[in-house]
Chimera marker file (.cmm) of the C-alpha trace (Angstrom):
<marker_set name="trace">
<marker id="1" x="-38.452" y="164.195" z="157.986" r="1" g="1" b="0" radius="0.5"/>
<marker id="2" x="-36.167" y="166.915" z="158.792" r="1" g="1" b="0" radius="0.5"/>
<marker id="3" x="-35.770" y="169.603" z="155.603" r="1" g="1" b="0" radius="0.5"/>
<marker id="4" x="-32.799" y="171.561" z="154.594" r="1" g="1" b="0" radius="0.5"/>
<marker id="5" x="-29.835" y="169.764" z="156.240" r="1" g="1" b="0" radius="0.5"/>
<marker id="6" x="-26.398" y="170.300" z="154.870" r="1" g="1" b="0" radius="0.5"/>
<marker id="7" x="-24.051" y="167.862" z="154.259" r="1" g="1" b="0" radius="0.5"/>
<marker id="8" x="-20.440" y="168.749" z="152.978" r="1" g="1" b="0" radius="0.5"/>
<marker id="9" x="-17.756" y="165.943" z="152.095" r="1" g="1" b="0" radius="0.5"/>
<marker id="10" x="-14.525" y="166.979" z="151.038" r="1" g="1" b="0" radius="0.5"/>
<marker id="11" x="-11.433" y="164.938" z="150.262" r="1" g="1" b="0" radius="0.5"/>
<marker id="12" x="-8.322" y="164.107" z="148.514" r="1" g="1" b="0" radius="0.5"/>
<marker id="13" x="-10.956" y="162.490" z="146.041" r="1" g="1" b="0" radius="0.5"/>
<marker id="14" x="-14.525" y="162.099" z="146.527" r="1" g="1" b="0" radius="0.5"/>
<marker id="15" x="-16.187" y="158.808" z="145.425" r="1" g="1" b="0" radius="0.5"/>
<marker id="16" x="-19.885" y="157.823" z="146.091" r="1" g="1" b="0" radius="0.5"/>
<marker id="17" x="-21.330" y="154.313" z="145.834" r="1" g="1" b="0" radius="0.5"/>
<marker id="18" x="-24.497" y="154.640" z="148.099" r="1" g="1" b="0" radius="0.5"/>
<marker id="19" x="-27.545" y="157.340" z="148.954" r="1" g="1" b="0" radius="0.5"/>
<marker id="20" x="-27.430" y="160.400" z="150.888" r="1" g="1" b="0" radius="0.5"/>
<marker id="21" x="-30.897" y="161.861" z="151.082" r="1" g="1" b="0" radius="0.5"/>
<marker id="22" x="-31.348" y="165.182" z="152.170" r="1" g="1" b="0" radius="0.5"/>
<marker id="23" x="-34.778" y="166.606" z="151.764" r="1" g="1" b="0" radius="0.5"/>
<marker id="24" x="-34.539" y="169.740" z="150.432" r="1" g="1" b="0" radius="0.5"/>
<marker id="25" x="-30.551" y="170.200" z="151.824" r="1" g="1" b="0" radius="0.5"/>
<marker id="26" x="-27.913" y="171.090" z="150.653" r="1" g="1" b="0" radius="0.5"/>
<marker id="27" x="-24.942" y="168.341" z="149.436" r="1" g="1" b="0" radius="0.5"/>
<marker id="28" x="-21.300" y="169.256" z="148.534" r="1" g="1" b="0" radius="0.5"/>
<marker id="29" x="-18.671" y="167.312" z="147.393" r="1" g="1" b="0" radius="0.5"/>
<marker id="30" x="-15.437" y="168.557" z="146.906" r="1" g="1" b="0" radius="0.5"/>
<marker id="31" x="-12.138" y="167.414" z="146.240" r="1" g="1" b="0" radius="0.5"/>
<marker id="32" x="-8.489" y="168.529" z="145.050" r="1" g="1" b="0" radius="0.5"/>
<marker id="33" x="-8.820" y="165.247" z="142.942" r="1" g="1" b="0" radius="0.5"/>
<marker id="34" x="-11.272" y="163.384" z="141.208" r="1" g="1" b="0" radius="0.5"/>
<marker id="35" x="-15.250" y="163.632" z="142.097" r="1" g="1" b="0" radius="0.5"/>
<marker id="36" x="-17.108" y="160.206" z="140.691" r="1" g="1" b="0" radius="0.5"/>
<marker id="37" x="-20.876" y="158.973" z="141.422" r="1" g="1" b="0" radius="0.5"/>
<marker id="38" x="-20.989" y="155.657" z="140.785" r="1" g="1" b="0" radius="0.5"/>
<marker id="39" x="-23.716" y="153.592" z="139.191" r="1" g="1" b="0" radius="0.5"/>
<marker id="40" x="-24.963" y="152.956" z="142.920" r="1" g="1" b="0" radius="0.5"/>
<marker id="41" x="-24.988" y="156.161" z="143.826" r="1" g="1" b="0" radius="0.5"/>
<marker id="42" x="-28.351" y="157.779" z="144.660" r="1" g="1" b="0" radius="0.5"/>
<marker id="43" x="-28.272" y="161.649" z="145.899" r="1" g="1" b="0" radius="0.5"/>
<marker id="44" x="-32.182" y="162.543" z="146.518" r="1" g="1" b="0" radius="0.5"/>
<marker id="45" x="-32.628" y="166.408" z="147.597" r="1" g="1" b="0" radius="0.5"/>
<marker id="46" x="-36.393" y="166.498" z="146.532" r="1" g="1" b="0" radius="0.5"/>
<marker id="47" x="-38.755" y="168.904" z="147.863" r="1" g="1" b="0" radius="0.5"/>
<marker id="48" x="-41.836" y="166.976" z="150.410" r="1" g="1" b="0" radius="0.5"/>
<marker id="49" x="-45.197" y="167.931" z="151.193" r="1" g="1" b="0" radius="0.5"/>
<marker id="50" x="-45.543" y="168.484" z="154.542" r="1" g="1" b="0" radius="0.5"/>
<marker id="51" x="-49.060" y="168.365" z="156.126" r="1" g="1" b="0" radius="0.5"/>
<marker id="52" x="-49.370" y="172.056" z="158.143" r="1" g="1" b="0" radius="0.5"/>
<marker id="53" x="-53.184" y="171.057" z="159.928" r="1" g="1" b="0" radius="0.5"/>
<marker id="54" x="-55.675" y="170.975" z="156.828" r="1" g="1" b="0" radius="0.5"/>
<marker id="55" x="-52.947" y="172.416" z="153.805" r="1" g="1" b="0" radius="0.5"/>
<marker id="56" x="-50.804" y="171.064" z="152.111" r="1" g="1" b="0" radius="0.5"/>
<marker id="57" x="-47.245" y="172.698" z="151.594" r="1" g="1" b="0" radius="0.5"/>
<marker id="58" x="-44.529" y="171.408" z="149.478" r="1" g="1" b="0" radius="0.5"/>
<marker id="59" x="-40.551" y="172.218" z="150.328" r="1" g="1" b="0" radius="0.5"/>
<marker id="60" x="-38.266" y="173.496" z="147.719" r="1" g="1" b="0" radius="0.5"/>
<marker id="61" x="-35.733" y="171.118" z="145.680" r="1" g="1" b="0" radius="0.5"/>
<marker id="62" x="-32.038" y="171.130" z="147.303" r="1" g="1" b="0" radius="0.5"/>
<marker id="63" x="-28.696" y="172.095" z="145.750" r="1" g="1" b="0" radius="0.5"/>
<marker id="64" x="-25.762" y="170.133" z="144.756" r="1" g="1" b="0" radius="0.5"/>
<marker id="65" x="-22.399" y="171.355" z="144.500" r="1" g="1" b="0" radius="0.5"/>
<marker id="66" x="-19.670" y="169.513" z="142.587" r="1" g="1" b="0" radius="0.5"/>
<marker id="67" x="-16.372" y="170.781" z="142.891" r="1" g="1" b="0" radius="0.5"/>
<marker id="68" x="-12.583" y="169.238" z="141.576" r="1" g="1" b="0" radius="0.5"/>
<marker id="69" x="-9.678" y="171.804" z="142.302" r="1" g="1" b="0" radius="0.5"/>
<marker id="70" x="-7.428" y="169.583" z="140.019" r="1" g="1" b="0" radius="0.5"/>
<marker id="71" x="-9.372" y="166.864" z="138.541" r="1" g="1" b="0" radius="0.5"/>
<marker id="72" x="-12.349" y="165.088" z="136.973" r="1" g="1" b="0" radius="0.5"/>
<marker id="73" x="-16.183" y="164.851" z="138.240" r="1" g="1" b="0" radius="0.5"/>
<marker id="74" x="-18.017" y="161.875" z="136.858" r="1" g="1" b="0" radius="0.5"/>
<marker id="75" x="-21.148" y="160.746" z="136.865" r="1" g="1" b="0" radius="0.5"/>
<marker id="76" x="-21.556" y="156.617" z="136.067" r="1" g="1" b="0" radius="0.5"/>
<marker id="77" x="-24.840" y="155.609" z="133.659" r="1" g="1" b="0" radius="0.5"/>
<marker id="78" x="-26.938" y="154.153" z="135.930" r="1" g="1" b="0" radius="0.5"/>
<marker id="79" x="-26.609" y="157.088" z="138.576" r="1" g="1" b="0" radius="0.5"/>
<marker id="80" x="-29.571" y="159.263" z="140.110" r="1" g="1" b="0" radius="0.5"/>
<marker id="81" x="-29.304" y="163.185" z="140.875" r="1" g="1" b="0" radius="0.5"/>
<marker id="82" x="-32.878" y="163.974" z="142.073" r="1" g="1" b="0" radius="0.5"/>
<marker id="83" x="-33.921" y="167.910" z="143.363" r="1" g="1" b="0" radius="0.5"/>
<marker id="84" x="-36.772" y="168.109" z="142.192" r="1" g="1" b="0" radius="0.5"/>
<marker id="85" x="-40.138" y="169.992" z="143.868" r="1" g="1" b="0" radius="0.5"/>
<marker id="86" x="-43.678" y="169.876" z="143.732" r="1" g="1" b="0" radius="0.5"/>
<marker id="87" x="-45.317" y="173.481" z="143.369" r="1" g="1" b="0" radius="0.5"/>
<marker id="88" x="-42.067" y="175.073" z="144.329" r="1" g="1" b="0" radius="0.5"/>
<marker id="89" x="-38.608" y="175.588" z="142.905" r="1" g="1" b="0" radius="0.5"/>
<marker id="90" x="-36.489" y="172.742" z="142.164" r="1" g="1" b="0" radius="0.5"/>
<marker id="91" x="-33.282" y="171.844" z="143.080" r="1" g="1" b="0" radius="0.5"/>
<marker id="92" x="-29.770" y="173.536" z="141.642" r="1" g="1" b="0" radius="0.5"/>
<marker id="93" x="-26.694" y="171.423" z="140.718" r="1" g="1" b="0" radius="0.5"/>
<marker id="94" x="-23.473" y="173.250" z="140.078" r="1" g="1" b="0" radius="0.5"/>
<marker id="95" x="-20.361" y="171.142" z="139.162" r="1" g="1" b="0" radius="0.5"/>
<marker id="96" x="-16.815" y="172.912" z="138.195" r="1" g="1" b="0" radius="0.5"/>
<marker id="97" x="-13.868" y="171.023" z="137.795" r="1" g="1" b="0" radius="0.5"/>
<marker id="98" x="-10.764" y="173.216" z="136.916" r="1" g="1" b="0" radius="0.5"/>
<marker id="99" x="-8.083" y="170.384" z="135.576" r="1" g="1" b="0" radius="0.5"/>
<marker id="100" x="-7.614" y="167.122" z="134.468" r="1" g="1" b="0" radius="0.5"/>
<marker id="101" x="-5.919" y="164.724" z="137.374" r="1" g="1" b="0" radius="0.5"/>
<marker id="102" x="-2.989" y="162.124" z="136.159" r="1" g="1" b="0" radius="0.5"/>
<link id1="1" id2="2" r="1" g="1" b="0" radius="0.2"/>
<link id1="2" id2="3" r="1" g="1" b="0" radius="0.2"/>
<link id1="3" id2="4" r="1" g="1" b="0" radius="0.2"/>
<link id1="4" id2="5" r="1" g="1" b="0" radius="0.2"/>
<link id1="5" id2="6" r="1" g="1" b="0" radius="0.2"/>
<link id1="6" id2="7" r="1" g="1" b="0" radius="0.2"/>
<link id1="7" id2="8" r="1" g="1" b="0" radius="0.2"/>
<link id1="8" id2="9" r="1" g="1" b="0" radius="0.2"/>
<link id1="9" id2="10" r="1" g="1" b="0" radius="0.2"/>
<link id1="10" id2="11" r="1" g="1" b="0" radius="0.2"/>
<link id1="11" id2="12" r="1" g="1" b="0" radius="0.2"/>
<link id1="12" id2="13" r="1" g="1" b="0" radius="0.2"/>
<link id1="13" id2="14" r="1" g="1" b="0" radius="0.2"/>
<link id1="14" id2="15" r="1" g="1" b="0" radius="0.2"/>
<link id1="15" id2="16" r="1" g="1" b="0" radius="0.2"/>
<link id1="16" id2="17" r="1" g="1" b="0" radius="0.2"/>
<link id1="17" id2="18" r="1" g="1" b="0" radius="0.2"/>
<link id1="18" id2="19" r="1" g="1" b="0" radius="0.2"/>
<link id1="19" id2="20" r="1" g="1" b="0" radius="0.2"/>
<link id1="20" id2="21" r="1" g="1" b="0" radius="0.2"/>
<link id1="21" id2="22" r="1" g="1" b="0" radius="0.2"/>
<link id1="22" id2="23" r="1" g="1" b="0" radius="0.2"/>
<link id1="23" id2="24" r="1" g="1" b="0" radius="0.2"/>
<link id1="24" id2="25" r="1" g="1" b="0" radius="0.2"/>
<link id1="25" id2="26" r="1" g="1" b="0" radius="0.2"/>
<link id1="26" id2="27" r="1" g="1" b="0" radius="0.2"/>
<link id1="27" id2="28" r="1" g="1" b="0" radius="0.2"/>
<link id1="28" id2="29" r="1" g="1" b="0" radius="0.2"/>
<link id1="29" id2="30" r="1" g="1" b="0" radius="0.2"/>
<link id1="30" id2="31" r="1" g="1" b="0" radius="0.2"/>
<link id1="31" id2="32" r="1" g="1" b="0" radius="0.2"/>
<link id1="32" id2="33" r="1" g="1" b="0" radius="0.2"/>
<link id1="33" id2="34" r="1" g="1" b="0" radius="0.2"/>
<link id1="34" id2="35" r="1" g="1" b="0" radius="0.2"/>
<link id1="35" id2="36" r="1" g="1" b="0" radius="0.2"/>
<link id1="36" id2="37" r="1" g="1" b="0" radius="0.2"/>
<link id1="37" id2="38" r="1" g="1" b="0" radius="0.2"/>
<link id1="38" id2="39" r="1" g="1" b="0" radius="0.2"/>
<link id1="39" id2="40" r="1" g="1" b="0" radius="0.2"/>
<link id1="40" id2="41" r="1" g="1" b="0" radius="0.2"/>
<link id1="41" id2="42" r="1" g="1" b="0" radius="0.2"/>
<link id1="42" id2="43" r="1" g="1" b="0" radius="0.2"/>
<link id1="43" id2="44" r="1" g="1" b="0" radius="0.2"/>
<link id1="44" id2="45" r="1" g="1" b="0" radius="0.2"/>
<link id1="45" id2="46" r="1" g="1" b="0" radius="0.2"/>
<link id1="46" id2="47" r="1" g="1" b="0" radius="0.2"/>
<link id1="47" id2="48" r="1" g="1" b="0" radius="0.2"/>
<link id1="48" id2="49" r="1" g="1" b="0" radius="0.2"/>
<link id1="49" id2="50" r="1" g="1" b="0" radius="0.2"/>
<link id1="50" id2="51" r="1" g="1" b="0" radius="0.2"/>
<link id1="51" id2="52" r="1" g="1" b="0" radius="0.2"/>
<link id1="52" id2="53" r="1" g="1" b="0" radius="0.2"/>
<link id1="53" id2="54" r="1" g="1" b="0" radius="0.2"/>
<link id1="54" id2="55" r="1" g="1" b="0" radius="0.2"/>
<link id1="55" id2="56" r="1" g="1" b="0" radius="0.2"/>
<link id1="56" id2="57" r="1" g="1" b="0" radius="0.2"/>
<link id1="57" id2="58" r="1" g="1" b="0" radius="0.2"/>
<link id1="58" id2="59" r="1" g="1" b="0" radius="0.2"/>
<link id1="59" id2="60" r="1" g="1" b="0" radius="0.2"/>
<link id1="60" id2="61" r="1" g="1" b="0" radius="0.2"/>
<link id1="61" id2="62" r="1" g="1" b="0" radius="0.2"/>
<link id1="62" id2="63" r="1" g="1" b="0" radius="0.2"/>
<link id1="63" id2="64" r="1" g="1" b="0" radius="0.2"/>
<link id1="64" id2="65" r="1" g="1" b="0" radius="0.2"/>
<link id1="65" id2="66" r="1" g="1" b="0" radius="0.2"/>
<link id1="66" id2="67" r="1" g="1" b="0" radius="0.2"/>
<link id1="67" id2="68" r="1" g="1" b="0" radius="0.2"/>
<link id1="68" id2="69" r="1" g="1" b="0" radius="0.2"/>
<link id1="69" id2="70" r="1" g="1" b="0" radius="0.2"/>
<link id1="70" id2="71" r="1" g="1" b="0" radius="0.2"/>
<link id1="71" id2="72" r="1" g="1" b="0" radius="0.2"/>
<link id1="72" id2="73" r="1" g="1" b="0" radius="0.2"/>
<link id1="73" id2="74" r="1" g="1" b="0" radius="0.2"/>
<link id1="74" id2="75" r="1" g="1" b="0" radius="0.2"/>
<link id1="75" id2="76" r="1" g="1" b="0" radius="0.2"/>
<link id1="76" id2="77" r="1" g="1" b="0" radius="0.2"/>
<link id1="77" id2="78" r="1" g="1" b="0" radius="0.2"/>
<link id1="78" id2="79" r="1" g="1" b="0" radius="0.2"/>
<link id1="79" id2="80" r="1" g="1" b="0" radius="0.2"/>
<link id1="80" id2="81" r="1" g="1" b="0" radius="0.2"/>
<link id1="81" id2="82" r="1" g="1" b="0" radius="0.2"/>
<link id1="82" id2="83" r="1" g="1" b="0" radius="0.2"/>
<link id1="83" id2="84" r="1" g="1" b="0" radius="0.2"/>
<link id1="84" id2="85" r="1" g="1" b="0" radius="0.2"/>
<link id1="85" id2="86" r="1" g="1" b="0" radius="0.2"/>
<link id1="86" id2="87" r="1" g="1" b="0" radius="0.2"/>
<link id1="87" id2="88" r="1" g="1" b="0" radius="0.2"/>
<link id1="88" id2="89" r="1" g="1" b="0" radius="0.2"/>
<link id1="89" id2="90" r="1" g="1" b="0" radius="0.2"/>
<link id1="90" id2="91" r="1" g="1" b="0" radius="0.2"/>
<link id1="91" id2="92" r="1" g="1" b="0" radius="0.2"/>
<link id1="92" id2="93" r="1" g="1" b="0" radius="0.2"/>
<link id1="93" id2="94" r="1" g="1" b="0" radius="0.2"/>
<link id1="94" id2="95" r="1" g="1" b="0" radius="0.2"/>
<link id1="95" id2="96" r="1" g="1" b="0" radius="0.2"/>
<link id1="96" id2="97" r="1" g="1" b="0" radius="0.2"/>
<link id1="97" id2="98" r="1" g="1" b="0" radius="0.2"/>
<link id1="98" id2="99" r="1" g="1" b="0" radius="0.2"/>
<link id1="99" id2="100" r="1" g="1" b="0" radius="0.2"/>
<link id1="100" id2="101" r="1" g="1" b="0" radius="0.2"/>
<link id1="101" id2="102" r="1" g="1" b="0" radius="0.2"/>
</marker_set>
């Protein structure tokens, strides 16, 4: 697996039904409009231990940005935001929505 990949998706609106796994990446997902995660939506950005000839070493957790210029960000119930990390730092999610779309 390939660690810290970035992956930015930017929109009108941003709506995600599905995975994206980045290990240990970096996700962004911006929008003038609204930002939803469905109930289907998986976003993994966990740290892995990677096998360096007889240690173990374990990647950091990734970061999520969340950004609405003029609307909502949503996360369904059922939903999965994962950054975690094993003897490492974890992941950081930042979300900022700045005004209500309608």
């Amino acid at each position: 697996d390939a660690l810290g990949a970035t992956l930015e998706l930017r929109g009108k609106s941003v709506g995600l039904e599905g995975s994206i796994v980045l290990p240990s990446g970096r996700l962004v997902l911006a929008a003038t409009g609204d930002v939803v995660l469905g109930a289907g939506s998986r976003i993994d950005l966990t740290g892995r231990k990677t096998a360096l000839f007889d240690v173990d070493k374990y990647s950091w957790g990734g970061d999520l940005v969340l950004s609405s210029e003029a609307g909502n960000i949503a996360q369904a119930a059922g939903s999965v935001i994962d950054g975690a990390a094993r003897n490492t730092r974890g992941g950081t999610v930042r979300a900022t929505a700045l005004g209500a779309s309608g």
